[in-house]
N, C-alpha and C positions, 0 to 999 in steps of 0.2 A: 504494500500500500504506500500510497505517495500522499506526504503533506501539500496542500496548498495554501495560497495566501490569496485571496481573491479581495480587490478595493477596487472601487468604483467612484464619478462623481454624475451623479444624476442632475441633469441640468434644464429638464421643463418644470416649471414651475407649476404647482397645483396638481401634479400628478400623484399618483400612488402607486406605488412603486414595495408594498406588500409582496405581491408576488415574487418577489425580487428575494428579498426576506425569508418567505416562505420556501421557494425552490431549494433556497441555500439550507436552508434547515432539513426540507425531506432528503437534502443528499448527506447527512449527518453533521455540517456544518456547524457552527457557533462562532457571534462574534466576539472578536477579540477588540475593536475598538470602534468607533461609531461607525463605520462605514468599511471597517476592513474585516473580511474573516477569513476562519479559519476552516477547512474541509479536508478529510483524511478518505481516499480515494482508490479502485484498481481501474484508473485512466492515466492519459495525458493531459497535459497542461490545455492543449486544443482540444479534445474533447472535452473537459472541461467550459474552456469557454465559448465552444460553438452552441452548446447545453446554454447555457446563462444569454448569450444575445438574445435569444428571445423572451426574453422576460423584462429589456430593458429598450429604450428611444433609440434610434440611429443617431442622433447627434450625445447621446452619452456618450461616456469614458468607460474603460473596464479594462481592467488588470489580472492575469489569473500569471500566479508566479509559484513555481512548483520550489518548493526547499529541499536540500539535498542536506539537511542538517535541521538537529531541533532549535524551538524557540528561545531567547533571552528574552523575559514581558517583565513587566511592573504594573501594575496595578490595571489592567486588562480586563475585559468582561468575562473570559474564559480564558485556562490554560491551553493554548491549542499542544503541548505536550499530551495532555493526558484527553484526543480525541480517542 
């Protein structure tokens, strides 16, 4: 299994963007800072984020960054060590 780091900047206003949220969670996900998480995975980095475009605006951002080593966090919403 491969850790990911997936961060995003959602940039329509007034949207809702749950969905977003919510995908990351059914893929066992949790965030680790407001806008950045954590997902432990049997994909790639691209599979990964081809999964995620669609849950987000064509003019967003999105990041999906596969770590090849565990987390150093401080004070974090979750340890992504212990997905």
């Amino acid at each position: 299994m491969a850790l990911f780091y997936v961060t995003y900047d959602l940039r329509a206003p007034g949207r809702d963007y749950r969905r977003l949220g919510d995908r990351l969670m059914q893929l066992g996900g949790r965030p680790v800072l407001e806008s950045v998480w954590a997902v432990k995975l049997d994909a790639t980095a691209r599979q990964l984020f081809d999964d995620l475009r669609g849950y987000i605006d064509q003019n967003d951002r999105l990041l999906v960054i596969n770590s090849a080593d565990s987390a150093w966090t401080t004070n974090t919403l979750a340890d992504p060590n212990k997905l």
